[in-house]
C-alpha positions as CSV (number, residue, x, y, z in Angstrom):
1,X,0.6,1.7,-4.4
2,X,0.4,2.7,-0.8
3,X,2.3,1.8,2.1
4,X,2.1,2.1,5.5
5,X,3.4,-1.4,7.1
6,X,0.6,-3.1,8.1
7,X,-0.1,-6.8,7.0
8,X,-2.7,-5.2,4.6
9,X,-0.4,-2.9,3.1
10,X,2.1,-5.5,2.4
11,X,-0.3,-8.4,1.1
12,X,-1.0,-5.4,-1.4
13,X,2.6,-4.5,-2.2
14,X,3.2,-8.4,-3.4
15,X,0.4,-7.9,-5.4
16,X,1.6,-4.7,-7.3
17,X,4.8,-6.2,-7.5
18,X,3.4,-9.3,-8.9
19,X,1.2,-7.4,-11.2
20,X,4.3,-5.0,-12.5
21,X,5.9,-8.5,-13.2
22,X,3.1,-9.9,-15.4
23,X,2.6,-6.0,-16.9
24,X,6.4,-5.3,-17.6
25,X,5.7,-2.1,-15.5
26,X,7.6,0.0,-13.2
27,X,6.1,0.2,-9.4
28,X,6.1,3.5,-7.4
29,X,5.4,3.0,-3.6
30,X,3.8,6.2,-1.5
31,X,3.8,6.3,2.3
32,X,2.1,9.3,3.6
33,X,2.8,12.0,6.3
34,X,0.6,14.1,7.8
35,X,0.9,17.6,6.5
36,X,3.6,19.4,8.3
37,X,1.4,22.3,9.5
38,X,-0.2,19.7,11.6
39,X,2.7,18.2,13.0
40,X,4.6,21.6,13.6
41,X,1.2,23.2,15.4
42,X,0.2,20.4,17.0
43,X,3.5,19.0,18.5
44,X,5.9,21.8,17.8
45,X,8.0,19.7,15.3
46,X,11.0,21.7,13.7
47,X,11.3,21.0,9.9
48,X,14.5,18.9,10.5
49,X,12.5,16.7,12.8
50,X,10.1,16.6,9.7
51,X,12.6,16.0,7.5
52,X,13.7,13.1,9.3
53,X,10.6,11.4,9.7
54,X,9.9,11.2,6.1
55,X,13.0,9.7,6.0
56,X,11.9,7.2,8.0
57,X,9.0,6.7,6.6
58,X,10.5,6.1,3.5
59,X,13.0,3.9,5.0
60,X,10.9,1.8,6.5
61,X,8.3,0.7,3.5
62,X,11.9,0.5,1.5
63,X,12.7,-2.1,3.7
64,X,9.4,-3.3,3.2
65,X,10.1,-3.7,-0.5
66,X,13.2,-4.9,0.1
67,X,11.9,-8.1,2.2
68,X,9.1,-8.8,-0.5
69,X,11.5,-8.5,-3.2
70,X,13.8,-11.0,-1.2
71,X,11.2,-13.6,-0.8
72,X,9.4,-12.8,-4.0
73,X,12.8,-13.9,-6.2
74,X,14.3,-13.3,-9.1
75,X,11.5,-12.1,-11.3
76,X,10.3,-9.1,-8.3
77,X,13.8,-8.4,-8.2
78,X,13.7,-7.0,-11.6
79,X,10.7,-4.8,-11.4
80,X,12.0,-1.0,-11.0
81,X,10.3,0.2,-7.8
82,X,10.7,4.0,-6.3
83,X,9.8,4.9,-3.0
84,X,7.8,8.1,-1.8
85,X,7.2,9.8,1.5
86,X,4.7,12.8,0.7
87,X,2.6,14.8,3.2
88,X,-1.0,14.5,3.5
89,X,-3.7,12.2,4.2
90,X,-3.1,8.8,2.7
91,X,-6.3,9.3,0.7
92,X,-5.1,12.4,-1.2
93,X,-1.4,11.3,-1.4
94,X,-2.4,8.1,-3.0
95,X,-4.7,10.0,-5.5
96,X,-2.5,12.5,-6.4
97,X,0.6,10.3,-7.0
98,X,-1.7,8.3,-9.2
99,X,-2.8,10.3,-11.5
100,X,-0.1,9.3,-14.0
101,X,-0.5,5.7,-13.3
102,X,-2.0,2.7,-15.3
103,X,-3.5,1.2,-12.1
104,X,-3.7,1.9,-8.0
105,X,-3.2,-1.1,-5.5
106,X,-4.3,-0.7,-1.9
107,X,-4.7,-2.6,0.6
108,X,-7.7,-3.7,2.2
109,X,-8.0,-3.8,6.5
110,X,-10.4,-6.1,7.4
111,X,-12.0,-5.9,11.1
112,X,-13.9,-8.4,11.1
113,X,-18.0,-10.0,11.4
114,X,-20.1,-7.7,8.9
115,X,-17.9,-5.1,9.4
116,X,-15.2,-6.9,7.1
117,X,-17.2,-6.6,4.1
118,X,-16.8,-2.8,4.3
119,X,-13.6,-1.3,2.1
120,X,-11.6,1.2,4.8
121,X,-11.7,5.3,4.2
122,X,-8.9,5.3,2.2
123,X,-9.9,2.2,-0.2
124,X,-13.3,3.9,-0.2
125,X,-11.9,7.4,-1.4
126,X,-9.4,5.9,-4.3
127,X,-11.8,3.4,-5.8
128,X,-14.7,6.7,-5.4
129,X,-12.2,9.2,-6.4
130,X,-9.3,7.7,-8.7
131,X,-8.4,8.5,-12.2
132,X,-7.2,5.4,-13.1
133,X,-8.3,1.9,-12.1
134,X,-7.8,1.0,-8.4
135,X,-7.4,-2.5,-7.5
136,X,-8.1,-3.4,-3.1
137,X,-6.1,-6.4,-2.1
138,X,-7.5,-8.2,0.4
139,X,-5.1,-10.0,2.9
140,X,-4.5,-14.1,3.0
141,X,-5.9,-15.6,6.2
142,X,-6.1,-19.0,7.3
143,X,-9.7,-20.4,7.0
144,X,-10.9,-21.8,10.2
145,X,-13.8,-23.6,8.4
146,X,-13.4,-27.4,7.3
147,X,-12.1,-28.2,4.1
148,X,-15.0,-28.4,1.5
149,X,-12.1,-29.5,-1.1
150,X,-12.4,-25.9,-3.1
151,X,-8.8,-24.1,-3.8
152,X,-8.5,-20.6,-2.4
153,X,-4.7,-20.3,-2.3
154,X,-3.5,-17.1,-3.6
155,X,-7.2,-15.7,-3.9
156,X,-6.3,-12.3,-2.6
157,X,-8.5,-9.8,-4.7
C-alpha cells in the first residue's frame, strides 16, 4: 500500500488496514523517493541529505499509521505494519514492492467534474501493470445532494 500523505493516500491506508484486519494479514506501507540520481544532479543533494529525507519520508507516513491505528482501535492496532521509503517513481515502487503481495491498495485523487471519473497515473499503472490484485480507494466526501434516503456511509471502493 502506498503512501504519500494526502487525504487519498490515507482514506486508502484505513482501508488496507481494515482489510489486513478482516484477512489476518500483515500490511507493508511504501512511500517513494525520487531516484537519487535525480535529486543529486538536479539539486546537488549529498547522500546524507538523501539519507535523511528518506527518513523522513518514512517518518512521516509512520506517523500516518500511527494516527489511523490510534483512531482505528484495538483491532488495527494488532495488524503488523512495516514502513518503507524506496527510490523511484511511486508507480514502479509500488509495483515492485508488490510483487510478493496478496493484494495492492492505492489511493484514488479525485479532481473533480468528468475528470474525477479518471483513475490517477499511478492507480492507472498498478491496476495495468500489477502482479497481484490492486484494489483504488476512493476517498469519503460529503454529498452535497439532498438526501434520497439511500446509505452510502463507508462506500469507499
Amino acid at each position: 500500500m502506498g503512501v504519500d500523505g494526502s487525504d487519498g493516500s490515507r482514506t486508502a491506508l484505513e482501508f488496507a488496514l481494515e482489510e489486513a484486519v478482516r484477512r489476518g494479514a500483515a500490511v507493508r506501507v511504501v512511500s517513494a523517493l525520487p531516484e537519487a540520481g535525480y535529486w543529486a544532479t538536479s539539486y546537488g543533494l549529498s547522500p546524507e541529505l538523501l539519507n535523511e529525507l528518506s527518513a523522513e519520508v518514512e517518518k512521516t507516513a509512520r506517523d500516518m499509521v500511527d494516527a489511523v491505528v490510534r483512531e482505528g482501535g484495538d483491532a488495527l492496532a494488532d495488524v503488523p505494519v512495516e514502513v518503507r521509503g524506496r527510490g523511484g517513481t511511486p508507480a514502479q515502487v509500488l509495483l515492485s514492492q508488490s510483487s510478493d503481495a496478496d493484494l495492492l491498495v492505492v489511493g484514488h485523487r479525485g479532481r473533480g467534474g468528468f475528470r474525477s471519473a479518471l483513475l490517477g497515473s499511478v492507480s492507472l499503472q498498478c491496476v495495468l501493470h500489477a502482479s497481484v490484485p490492486v484494489t483504488v480507494v476512493r476517498p469519503l466526501r460529503e454529498s452535497t445532494a439532498p438526501d434520497d434516503g439511500r446509505d452510502t456511509a463507508g462506500a469507499r471502493v
